[in-house]
N, C-alpha and C positions, 0 to 999 in steps of 0.2 A: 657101520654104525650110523643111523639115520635118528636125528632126533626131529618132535612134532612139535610145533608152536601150540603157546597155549592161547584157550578163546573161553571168556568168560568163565564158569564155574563148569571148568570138566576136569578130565583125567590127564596125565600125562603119562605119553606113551611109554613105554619100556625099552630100557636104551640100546637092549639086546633084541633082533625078535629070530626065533628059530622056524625055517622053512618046513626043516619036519614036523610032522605030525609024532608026539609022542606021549606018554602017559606019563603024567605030574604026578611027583612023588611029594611029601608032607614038603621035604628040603626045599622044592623047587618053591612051591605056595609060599612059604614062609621069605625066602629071597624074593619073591614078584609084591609082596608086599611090601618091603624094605623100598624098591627101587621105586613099585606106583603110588605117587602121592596126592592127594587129594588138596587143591589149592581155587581160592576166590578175591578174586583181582577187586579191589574195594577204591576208589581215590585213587587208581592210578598206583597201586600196592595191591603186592599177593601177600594173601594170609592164608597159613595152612592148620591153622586152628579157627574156627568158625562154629557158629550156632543157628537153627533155621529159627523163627518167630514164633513156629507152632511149639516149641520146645519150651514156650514162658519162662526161659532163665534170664532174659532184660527186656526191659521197653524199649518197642520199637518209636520212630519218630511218628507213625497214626496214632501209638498208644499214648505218647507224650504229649501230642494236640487235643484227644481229647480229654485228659486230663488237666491240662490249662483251661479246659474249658468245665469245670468242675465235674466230671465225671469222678466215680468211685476208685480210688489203688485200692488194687488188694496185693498183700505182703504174705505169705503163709510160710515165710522162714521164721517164726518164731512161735507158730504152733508146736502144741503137743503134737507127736508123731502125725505130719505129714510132709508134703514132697515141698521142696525149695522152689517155689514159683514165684512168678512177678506178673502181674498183668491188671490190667485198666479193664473195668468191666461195658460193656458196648453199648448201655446204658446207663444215664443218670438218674440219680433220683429225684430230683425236680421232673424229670421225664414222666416218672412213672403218677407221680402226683398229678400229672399235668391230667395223665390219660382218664384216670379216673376221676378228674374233676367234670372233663369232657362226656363222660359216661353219666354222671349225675345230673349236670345240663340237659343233656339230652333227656332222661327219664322226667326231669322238669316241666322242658320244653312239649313232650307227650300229653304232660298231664293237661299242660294252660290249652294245648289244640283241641283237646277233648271236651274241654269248659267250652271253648268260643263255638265249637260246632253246636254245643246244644243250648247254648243265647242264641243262634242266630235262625232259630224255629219262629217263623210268622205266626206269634199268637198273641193274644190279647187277655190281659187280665184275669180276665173274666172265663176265658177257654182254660186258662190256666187251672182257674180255682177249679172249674167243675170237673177238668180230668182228675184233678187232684180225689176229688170228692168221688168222682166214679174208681179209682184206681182202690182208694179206701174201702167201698163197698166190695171190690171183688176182692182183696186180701183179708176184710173181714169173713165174707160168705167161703172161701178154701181155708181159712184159721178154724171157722167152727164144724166145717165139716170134717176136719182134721181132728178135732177134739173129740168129737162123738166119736170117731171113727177108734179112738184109741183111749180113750176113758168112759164110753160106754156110754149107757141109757142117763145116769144120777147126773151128767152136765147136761142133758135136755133142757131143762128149765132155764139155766143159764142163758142156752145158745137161742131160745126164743125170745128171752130180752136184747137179745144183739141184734134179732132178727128182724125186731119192731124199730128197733133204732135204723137200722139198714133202710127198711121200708119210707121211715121218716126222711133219708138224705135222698131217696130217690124220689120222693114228691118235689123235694126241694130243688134237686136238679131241674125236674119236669118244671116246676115253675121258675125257674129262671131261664130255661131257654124259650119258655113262652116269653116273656119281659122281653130276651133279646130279640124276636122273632116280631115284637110290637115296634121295638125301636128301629129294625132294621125295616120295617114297614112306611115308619114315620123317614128314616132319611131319605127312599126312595121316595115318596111325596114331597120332599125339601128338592131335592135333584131336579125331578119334573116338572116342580114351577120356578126353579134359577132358570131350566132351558125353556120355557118358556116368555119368559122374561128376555131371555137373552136375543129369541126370535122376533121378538119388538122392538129388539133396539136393531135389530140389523135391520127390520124393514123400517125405521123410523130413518135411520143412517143415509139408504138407500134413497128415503125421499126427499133428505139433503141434497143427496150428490146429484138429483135430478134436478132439483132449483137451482143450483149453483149451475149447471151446465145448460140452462136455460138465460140464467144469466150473462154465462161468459158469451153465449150466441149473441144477444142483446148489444154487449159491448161492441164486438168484433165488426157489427153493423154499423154500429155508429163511430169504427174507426175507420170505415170503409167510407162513408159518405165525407168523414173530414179529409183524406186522403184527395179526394174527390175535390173539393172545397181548393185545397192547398193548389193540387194542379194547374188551376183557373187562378190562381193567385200570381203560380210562379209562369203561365204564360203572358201574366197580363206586365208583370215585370221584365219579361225575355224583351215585349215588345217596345218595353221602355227603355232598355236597355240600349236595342238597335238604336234608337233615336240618340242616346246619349255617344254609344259609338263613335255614330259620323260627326259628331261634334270632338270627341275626344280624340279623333284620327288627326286632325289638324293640330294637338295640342304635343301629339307623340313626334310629327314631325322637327315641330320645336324643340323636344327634348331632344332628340337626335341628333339634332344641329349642336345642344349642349355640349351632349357625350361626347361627340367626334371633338369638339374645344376642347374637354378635358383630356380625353386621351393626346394630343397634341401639347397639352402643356405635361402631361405627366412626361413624353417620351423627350420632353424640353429637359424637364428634371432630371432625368435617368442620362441624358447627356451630358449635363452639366457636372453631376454626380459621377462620373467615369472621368470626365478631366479632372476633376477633384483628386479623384483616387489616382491616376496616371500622374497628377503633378504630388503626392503623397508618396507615390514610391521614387520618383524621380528626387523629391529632396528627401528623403529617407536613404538612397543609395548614394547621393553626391555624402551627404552627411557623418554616414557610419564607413564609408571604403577605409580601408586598408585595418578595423579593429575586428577583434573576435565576433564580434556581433554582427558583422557581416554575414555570416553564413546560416544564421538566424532570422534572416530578412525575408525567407520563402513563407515562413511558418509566423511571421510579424503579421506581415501583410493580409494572409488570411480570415484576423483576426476584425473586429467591428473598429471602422474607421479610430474615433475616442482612443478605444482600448489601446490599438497599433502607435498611435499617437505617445499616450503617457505610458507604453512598454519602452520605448527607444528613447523617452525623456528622464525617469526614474535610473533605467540603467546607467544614463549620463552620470547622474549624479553618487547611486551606489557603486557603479563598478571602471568606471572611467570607458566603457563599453565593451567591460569583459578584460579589462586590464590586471583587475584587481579582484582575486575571484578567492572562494575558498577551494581547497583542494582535499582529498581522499585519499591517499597513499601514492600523495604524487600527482595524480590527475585529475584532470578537469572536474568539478561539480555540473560547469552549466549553471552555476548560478547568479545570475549579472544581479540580479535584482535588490540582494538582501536579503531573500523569503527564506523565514525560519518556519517552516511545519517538520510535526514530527513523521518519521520516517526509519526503516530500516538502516538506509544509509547516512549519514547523518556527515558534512566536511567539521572544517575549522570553524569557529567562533560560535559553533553553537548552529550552522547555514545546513538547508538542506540540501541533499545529493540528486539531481536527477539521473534518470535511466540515460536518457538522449535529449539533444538539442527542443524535439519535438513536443519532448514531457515539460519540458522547461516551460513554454511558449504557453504551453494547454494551462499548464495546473498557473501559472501566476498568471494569465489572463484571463482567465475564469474569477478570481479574484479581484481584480481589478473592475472586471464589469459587474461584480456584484457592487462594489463599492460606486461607482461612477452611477448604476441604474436603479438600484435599490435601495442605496444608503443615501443617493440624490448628494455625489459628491464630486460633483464634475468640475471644480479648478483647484490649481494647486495648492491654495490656502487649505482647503476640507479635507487635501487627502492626505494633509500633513499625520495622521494615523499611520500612515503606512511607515515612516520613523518611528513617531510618540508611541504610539498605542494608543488609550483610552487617554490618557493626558504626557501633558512634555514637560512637566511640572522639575523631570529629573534633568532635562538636559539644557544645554543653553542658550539662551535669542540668539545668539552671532549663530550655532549652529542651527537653529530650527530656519532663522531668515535665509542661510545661505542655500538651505537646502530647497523651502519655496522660492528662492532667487531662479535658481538654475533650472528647476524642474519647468516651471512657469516661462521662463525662456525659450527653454529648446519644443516647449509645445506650441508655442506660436508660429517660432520658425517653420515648425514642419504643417501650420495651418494656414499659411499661405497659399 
């Protein structure tokens, strides 16, 4: 007893199979159908009842889409004698509209190509009229020979009055292509004397461009001779010049003797200014030893004499020299100063947070020497701003005097 797996929409084997070869009797057929079953695995589910599409006993999910999409159901379970079907027809009827609208455009469109080919015939008026008038005489001349030809000799009479009229439109013709034949005579005489005309002015042009280039030669000489002229001007100053020279070589030597004074006294200056600076850091480091602001002093010093000055004298005053500082969850700001700008980090009382000692030094000395060189606020009386603000109106004389007491103090000190 061997059984087969089953795979998609097949058979299942028969649970018996016989090696021999033997002839099936009705019995046997009838039991091999009992046992072989026909089944289609749907979702992960066999079902042995099933319907193919082609059979229109339901909508399939194509038949459902495009029925959502207004296509036609047809239902024929409720006709008169016919077969139980369901099906979506594979067309809409807006489709079918469509096609034939497209189809009447088109015979449209044929017609308006077939107008603009025969407007865009190079003819004039006038060619118009007279093919007109010739096309009329030979539809006249086959109409009456058509006439005679089938109502006999009794329209003769007729067809000679038409014949005279015919005769009439071709004189008429003939003298209108004479008239045209005149004017196109006349415009060809208008032509010949515009280009005539026109060969005057170019040899008239031409004898412009010759005076004018007779003129420019004229000039060109007489830039030459001033050129000339200048030459003799500027040798007779070269040799003026010499002379003045040898008198102004004696006057350079003088100067020279200046310069070499000045740069002596500049390199007096630059020495004087290096003791300055060497006794600057030396009372700057007796001064600040053993407070936070110490370690601040590489990046002090750096800074423009002034500035170095009222950084280590302000701190004195705002932070005891970094005694009194604000903090950030704990640590340091780096803010000796007081300086409140806005910032991502931001301490206590409103103070801002530096990154490093370094940032510290940069961004309030920068401020400082705007204040000191731009605001032209160089003693401690004017930078009382850097408390107040714009006015001290809110705080009080004991505090504003003590604050220019001390600042104004310790910048002396360190200006010794």
């Amino acid at each position: 007893m061997k059984k087969t797996k089953v795979v998609s929409d097949s058979i299942i084997a028969p649970k018996q199979i016989n090696k021999t070869k033997t002839v099936a009797s009705y019995s046997d057929v009838v039991r091999s159908r009992k046992s072989n079953k026909q089944a289609l695995l749907l979702g992960g589910h066999r079902t042995e009842f099933f319907v193919t599409e082609d059979s229109r006993k339901y909508i399939s999910q194509k038949q459902q889409h495009k029925f959502d999409i207004n296509y036609e159901y047809i239902d024929s379970r409720g006709f008169f004698d016919s077969l139980q079907v369901r099906y979506v027809k594979n067309q809409a009827n807006h489709a079918i509209y469509r096609h034939r609208l497209v189809a009447e455009f088109r015979k449209a469109e044929d017609i308006a190509d077939s107008f603009r080919e025969a407007l865009r015939l190079d003819m004039s008026p006038v060619r118009m009229w007279q093919m007109s008038l010739a096309g009329a005489v030979l539809f006249g001349m086959i109409s009456m020979s058509m006439i005679y030809r089938n109502l006999g000799q009794s329209a003769m009479a007729k067809m000679d009055e038409g014949v005279s009229t015919q005769l009439e439109t071709v004189q008429l013709v003939k003298e209108n292509s004479a008239t045209e034949e005149k004017a196109d005579k006349k415009e060809e005489k208008e032509i010949s004397q515009k280009e005539k005309e026109a060969k005057e002015k170019d040899v008239k042009k031409s004898k412009e461009n010759l005076d004018k280039e007779e003129a420019k030669e004229v000039k060109e000489k007489e830039k030459i001779q001033e050129k000339e002229v200048a030459k003799e001007k500027i040798s007779k100053q070269n040799k003026q010049e010499e002379i003045k020279e040898k008198t102004s070589e004696e006057k350079t030597i003088k100067q020279e003797q200046l310069v070499k004074k000045r740069s002596i006294d500049s390199a007096m200056a630059k020495e004087n200014k290096k003791e300055k600076e060497y006794s600057l850091e030396n009372n700057a480091r007796e001064m600040v030893e053993g407070y936070p602001i110490e370690k601040m002093l590489p990046y002090i010093l750096e800074q423009d004499p002034e500035v170095a000055k009222y950084l280590i004298a302000i701190a004195k005053q705002e932070s005891q020299w970094g005694k009194r500082v604000p903090v950030l969850n704990g640590q340091d700001c780096y803010n000796y100063w007081g300086y409140r700008g806005k910032r991502k980090l931001m301490g206590t009382g409103g103070h801002t947070c530096f990154n490093s000692r370094k940032d510290a030094v940069e961004t309030v000395g920068k401020r400082i020497h705007e204040l000191i060189y731009k605001y032209d606020r160089k003693s401690a009386k004017r930078l009382i701003v850097w408390k107040c603000g714009s006015s001290c109106a809110g705080h009080s004389q004991a505090g504003v005097d003590r604050w220019i007491g001390t600042v104004d103090m310790y910048y002396k000190k360190l200006s010794k």
